[in-house]
C-alpha positions as CSV (number, residue, x, y, z in Angstrom):
1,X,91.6,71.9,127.2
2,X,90.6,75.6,127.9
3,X,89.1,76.4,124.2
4,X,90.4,79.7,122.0
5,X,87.9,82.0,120.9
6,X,87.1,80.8,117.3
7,X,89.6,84.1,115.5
8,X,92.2,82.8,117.4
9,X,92.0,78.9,115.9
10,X,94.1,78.2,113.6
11,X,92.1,76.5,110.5
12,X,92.6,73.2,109.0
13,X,91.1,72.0,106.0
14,X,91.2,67.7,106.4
15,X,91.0,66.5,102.9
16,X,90.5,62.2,103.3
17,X,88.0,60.6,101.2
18,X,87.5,58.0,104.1
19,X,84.3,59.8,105.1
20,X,84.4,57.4,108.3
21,X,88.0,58.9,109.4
22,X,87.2,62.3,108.4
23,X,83.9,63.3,110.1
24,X,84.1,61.0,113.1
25,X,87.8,60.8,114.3
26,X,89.9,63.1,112.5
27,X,87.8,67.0,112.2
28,X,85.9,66.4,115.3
29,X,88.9,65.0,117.4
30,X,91.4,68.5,116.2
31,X,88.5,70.3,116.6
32,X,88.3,69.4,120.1
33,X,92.4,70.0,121.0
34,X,91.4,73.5,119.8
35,X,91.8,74.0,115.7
36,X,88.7,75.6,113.5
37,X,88.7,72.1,111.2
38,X,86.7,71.3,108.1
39,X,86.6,68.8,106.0
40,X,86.7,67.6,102.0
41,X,86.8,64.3,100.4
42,X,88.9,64.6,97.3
43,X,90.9,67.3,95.5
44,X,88.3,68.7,93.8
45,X,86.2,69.8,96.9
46,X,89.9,70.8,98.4
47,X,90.2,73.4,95.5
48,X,86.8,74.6,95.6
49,X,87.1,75.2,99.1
50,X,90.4,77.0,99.0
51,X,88.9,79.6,96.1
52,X,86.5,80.7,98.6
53,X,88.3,80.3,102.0
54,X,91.4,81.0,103.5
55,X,93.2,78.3,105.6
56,X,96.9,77.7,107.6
57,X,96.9,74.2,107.2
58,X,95.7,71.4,104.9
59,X,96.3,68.0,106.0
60,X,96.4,65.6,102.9
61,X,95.3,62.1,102.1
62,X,97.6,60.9,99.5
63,X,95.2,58.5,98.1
64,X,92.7,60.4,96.6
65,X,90.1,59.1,94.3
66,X,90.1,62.0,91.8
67,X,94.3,63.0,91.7
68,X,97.2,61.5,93.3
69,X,98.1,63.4,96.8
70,X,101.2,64.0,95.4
71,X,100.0,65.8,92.3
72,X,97.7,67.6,94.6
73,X,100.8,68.8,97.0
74,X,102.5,70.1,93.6
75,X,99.2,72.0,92.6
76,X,99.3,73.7,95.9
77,X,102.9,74.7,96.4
78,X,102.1,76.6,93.0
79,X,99.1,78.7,94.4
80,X,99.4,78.8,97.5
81,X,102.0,79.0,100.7
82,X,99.9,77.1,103.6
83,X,101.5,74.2,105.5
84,X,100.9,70.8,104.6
85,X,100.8,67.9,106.1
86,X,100.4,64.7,104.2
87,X,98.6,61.9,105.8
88,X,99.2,58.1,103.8
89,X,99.2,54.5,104.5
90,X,102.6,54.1,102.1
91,X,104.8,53.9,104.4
92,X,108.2,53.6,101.9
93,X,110.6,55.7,102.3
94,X,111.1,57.0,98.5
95,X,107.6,57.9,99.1
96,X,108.6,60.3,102.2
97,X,111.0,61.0,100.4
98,X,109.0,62.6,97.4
99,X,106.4,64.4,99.8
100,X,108.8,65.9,101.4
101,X,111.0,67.0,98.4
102,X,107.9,67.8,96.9
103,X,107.1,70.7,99.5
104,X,105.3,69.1,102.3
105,X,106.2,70.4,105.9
106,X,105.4,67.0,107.4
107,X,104.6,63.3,106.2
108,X,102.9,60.8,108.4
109,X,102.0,57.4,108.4
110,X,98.1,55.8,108.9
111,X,97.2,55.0,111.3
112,X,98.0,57.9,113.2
113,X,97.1,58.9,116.6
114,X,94.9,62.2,116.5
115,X,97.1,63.9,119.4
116,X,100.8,63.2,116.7
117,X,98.7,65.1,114.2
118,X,97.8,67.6,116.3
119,X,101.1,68.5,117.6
120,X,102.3,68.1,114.1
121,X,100.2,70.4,112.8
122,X,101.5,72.7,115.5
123,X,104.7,72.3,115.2
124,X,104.7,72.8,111.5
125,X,102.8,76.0,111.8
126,X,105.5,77.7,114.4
127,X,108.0,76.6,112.3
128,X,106.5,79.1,109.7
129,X,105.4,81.4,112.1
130,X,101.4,80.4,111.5
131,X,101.7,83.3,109.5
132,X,97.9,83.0,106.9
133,X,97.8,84.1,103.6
134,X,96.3,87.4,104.4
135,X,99.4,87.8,106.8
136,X,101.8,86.5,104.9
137,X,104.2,89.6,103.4
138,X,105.9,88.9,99.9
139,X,109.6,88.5,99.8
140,X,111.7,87.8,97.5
141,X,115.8,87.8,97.4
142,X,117.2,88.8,94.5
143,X,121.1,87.6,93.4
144,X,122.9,88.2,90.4
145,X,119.7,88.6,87.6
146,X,117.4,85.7,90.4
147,X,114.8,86.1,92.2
148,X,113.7,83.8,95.3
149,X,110.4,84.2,96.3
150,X,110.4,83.0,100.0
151,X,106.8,83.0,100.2
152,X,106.0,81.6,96.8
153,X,108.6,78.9,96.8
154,X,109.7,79.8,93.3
155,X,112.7,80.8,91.9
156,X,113.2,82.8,88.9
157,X,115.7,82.9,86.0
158,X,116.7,85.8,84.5
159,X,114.8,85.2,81.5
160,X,111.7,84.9,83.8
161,X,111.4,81.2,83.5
162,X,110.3,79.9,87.3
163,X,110.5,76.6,88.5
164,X,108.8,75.4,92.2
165,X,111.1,74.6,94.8
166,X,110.6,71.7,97.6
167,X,110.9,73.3,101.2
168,X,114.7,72.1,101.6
169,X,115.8,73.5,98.2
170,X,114.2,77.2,99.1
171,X,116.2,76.8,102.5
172,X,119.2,75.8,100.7
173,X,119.3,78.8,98.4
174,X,117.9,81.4,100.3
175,X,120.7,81.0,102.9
176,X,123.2,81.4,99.4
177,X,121.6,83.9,97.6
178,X,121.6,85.9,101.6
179,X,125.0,85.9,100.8
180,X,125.6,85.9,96.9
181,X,129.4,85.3,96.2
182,X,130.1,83.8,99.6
183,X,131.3,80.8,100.4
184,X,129.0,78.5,102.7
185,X,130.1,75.5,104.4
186,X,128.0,72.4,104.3
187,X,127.6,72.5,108.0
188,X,126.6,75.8,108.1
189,X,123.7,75.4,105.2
190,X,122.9,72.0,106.3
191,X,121.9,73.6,109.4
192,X,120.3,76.3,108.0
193,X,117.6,74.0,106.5
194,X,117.4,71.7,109.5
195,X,116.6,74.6,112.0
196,X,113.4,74.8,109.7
197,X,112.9,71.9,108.5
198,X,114.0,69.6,111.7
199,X,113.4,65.8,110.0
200,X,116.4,66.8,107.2
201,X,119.0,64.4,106.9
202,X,122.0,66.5,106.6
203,X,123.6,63.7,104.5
204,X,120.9,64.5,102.1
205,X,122.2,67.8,100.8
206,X,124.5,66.6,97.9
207,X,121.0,64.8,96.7
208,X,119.4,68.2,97.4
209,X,121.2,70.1,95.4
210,X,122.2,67.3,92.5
211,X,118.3,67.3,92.2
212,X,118.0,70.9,92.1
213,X,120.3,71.4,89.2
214,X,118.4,69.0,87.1
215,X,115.0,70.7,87.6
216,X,116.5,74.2,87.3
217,X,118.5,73.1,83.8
218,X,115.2,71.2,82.9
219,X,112.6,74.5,84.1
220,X,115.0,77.5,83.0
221,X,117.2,76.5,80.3
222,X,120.4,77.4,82.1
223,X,122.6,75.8,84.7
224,X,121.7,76.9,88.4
225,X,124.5,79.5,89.5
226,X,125.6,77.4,92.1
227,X,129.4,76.8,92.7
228,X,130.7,73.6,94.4
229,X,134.1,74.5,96.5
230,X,136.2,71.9,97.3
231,X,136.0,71.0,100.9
232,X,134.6,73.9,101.8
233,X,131.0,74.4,100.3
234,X,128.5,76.3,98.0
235,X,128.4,79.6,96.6
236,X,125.7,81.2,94.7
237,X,128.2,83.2,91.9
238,X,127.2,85.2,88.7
């Protein structure tokens, strides 16, 4: 592989406290298919690391030995928007399940072949246009007394309470509050989230939003101004 001149690498932070995995397969081996890699060995080195450095991607050990992966994923979707990959040996689905309703752009299963987490990593960072934080430009949608921040993953009551969105819930109501008052069909948001998101299960969306209601009641205080339509849809209404 031809390599890219180091501004052009697109840079990982490998958080996996098996130092074995991380130093000698998993930073040297993406370093090599052409990424700017580094490594840490629990959440604590992850956040010091991030205060002082900028990165696109972390790719995340859910068994850490100083905070669940998971905790550490919900940390990070509140500071930060960088892709995340979460690398695990649970391979149960209600554990995919929470990563990836939790805000993770990808869940994969140990052991892993380097060249899947490559191309994940890849993958996940076209799919948000491998924009970096110092690229990334603030937007927000605003519907009815709401705000969406796109980049943030937060929504916003009108009193100003926030609550942090999973990826498929900011999809979902960013593609209503687009169109406040408007009637979407399933199809059409289902869609909507899987042309981002392509491992959604479009049969998943009635959990999606049921979910979403509860944390927005529990966060804000206030039912989520999301209509049901009979056979037809959602609409985000006043």
């Amino acid at each position: 592989m031809e390599s890219l001149p180091s501004e052009q690498r697109k840079r990982i932070l490998v958080v996996e406290d098996d130092l074995e995995l991380r130093e000698q397969i998993l930073v040297p081996d993406l370093t090599e298919m052409g990424f700017d890699v580094q490594g840490a060995g629990s959440a604590l080195e992850m956040y010091r690391y991030l205060m002082r450095s900028e990165v696109d991607a972390v790719v995340l050990d859910v068994g850490l030995p100083d905070e669940d992966g998971f905790s550490a994923l919900t940390h990070l979707r509140r500071s930060a928007d960088i892709a995340v990959v979460l690398l695990t040996g649970r391979s149960g689905s209600a554990d995919q399940i929470r990563g990836l309703d939790g805000g993770a752009d990808a869940y994969l299963v140990k052991p892993v072949e380097t060249e899947v987490l490559a191309a994940t990593l890849r993958s996940v960072l076209r799919r948000r246009g491998a924009t970096s934080p110092k690229q990334a430009i603030p937007a927000v949608l605003n519907a009815y007394g709401w705000d969406l921040a796109l980049n943030g993953w937060r929504l916003t009551s009108p009193e100003r309470k926030q609550v942090q969105l999973s990826h498929a819930e900011l999809l979902f109501l960013a593609a209503l509050m687009r169109k406040p008052g408007s009637a979407i069909s399933r199809e059409d948001l289902s869609q909507s989230i899987v042309a981002e998101l392509p491992e959604f299960d479009p049969f998943r969306l009635e959990m999606v939003v049921h979910r979403l209601r509860r944390k927005v009641e529990e966060g804000c205080q206030r039912p989520l101004p999301v209509r049901s339509i009979r056979s037809v849809g959602y609409a985000w209404t006043p």
